[in-house]
N, CA, C and O of each residue as an XYZ file, in Angstrom:
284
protein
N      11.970      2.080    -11.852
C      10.817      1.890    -11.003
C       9.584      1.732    -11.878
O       9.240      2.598    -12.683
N       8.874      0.484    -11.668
C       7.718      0.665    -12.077
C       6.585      1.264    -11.523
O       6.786      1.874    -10.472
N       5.480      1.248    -11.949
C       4.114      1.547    -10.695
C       2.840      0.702    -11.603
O       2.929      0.432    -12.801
N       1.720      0.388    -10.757
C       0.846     -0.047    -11.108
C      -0.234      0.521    -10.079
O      -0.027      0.973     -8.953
N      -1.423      0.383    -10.752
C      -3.101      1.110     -9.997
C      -3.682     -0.068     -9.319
O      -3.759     -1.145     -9.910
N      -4.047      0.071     -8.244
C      -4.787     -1.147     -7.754
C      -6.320     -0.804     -7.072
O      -6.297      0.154     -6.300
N      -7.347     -1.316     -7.219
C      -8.783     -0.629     -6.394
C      -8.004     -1.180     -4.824
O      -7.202     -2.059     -4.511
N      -8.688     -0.215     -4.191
C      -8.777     -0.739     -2.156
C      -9.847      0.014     -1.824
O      -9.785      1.227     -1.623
N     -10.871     -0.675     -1.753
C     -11.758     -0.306     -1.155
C     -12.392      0.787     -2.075
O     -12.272      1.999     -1.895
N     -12.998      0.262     -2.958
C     -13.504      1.038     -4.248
C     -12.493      2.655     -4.721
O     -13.012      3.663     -5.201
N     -10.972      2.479     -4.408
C     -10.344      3.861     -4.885
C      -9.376      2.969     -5.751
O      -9.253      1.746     -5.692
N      -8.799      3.752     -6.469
C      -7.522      3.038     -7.203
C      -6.694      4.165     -6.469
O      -6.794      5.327     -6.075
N      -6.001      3.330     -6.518
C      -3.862      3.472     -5.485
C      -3.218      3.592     -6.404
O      -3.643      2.781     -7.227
N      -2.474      4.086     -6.769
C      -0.923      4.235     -7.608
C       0.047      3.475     -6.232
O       0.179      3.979     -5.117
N       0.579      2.287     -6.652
C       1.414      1.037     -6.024
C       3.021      1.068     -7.086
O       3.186      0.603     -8.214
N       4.243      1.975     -5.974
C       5.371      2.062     -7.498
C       6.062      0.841     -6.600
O       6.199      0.781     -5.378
N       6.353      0.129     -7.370
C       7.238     -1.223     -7.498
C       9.058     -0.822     -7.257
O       9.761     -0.154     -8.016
N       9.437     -1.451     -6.021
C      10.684     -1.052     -5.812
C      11.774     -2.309     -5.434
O      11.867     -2.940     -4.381
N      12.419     -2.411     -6.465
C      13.107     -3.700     -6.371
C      12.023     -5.251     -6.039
O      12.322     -6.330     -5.527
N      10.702     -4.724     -6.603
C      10.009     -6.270     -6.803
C       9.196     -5.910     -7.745
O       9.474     -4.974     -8.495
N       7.985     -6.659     -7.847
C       7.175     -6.455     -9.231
C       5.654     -7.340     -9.442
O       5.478     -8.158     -8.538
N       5.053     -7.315    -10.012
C       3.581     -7.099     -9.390
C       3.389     -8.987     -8.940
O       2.626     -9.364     -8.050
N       3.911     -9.556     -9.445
C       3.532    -10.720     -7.962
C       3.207    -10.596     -6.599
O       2.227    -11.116     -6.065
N       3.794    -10.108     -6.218
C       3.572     -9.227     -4.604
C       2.617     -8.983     -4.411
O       2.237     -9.464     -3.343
N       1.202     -7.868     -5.412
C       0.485     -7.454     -5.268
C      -0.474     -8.060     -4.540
O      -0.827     -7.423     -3.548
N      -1.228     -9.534     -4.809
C      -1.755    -10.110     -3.717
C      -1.328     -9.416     -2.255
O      -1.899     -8.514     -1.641
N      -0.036    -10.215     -1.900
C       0.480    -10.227     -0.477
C       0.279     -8.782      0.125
O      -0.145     -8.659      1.274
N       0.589     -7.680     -0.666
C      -0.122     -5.902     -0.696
C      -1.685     -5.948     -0.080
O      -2.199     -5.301      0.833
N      -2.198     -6.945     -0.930
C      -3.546     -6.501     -0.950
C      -4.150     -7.372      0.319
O      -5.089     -6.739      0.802
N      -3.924     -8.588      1.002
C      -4.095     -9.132      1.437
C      -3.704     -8.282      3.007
O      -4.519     -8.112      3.914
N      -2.061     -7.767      3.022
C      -1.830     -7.154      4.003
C      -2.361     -5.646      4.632
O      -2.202     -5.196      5.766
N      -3.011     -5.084      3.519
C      -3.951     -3.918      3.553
C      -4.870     -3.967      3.837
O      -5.520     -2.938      4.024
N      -5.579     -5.658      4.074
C      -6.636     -5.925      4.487
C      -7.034     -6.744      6.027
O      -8.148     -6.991      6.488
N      -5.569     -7.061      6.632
C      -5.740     -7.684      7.400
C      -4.900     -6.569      8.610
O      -4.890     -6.746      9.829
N      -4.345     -5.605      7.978
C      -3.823     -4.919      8.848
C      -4.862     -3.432      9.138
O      -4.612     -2.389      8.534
N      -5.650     -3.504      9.815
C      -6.606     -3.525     10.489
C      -6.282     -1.585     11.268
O      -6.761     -0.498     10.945
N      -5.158     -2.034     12.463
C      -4.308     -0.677     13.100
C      -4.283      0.365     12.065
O      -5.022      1.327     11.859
N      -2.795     -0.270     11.217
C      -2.514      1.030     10.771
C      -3.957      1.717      9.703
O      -4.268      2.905      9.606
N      -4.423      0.885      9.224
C      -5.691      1.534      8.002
C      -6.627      2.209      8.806
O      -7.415      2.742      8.025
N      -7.054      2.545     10.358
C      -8.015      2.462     11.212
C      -7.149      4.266     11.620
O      -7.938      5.193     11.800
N      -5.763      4.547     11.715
C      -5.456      5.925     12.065
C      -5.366      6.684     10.779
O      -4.914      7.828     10.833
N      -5.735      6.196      9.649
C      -5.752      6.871      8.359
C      -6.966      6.854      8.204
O      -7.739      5.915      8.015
N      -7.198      8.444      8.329
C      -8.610      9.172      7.937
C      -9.077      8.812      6.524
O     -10.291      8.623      6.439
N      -8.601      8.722      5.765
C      -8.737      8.226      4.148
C      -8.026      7.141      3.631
O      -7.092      6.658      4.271
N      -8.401      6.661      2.431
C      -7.208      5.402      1.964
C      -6.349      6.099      1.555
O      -6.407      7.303      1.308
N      -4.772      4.796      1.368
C      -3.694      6.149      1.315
C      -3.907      6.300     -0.625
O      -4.541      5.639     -1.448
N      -2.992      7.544     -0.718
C      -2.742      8.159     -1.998
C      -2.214      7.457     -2.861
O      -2.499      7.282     -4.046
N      -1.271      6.976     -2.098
C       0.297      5.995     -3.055
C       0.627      5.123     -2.248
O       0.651      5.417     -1.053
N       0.923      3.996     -2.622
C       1.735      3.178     -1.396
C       3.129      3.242     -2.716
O       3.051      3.470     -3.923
N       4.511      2.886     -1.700
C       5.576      2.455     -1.878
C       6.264      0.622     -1.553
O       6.619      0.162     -0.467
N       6.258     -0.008     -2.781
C       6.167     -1.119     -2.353
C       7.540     -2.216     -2.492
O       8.135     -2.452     -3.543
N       7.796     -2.694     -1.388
C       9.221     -2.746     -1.195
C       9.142     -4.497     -1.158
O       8.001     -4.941     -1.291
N      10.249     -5.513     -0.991
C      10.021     -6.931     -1.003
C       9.180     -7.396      0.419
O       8.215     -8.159      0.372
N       9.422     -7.127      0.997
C       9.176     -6.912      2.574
C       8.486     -5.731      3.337
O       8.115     -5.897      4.499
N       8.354     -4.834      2.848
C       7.007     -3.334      3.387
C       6.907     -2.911      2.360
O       7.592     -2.769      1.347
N       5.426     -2.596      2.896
C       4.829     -1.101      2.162
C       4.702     -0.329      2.428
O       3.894     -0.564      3.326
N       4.892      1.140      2.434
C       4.707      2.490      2.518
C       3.758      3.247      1.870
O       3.679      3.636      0.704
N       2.749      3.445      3.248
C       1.446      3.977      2.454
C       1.770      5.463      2.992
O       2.474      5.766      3.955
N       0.952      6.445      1.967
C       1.272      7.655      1.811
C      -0.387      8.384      2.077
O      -1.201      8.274      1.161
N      -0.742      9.029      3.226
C      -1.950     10.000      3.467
C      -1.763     10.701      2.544
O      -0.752     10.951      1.888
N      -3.000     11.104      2.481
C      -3.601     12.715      1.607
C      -2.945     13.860      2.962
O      -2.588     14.917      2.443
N      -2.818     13.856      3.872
C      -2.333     14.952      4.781
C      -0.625     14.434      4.984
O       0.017     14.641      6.014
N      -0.128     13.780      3.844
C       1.483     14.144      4.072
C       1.468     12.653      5.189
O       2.225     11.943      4.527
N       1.200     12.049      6.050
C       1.746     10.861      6.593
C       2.067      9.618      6.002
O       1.436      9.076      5.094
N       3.181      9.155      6.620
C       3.581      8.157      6.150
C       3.283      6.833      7.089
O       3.536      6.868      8.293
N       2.700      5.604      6.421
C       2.712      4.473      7.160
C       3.762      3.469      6.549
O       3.930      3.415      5.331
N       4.394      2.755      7.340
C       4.498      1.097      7.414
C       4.007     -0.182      7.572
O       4.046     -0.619      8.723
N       3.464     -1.040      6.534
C       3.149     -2.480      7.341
C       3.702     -3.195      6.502
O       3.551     -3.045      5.290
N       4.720     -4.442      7.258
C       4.884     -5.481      6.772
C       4.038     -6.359      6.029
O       2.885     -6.691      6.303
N       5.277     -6.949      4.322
C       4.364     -7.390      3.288
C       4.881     -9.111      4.517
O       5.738     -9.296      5.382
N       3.774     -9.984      3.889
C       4.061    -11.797      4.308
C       4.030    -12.130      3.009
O       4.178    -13.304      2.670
């Protein structure tokens, strides 16, 4: 597993790479930005995302876990 840091919204993310690798990162960053819902019930940006070919798994500071589909 790799991981890489990314800013969102002036924080850096720890982003660990799971069976893909930082090409994606756009499509991450793009989908963190257009997905609107899930970022709107997260009181804070998340901690960590988990980043898969097809989702990401963002991780709260209070222990929740989100899903949103990567495009």
């Amino acid at each position: 597993m790799n991981s890489v840091n990314v800013f969102f919204n002036h924080d850096v993310v720890q982003v660990n790479l799971f069976g893909t690798d930082q090409k994606l990162i756009p499509s991450l960053l793009s989908a963190l930005k257009n997905n609107k819902i899930t970022l709107s019930s997260m009181k804070e940006p998340p901690v960590r995302i988990d980043l898969f070919s097809a989702e990401a798994v963002l991780y709260s500071t209070e222990g929740d876990k989100y899903s949103i589909p990567i495009f």
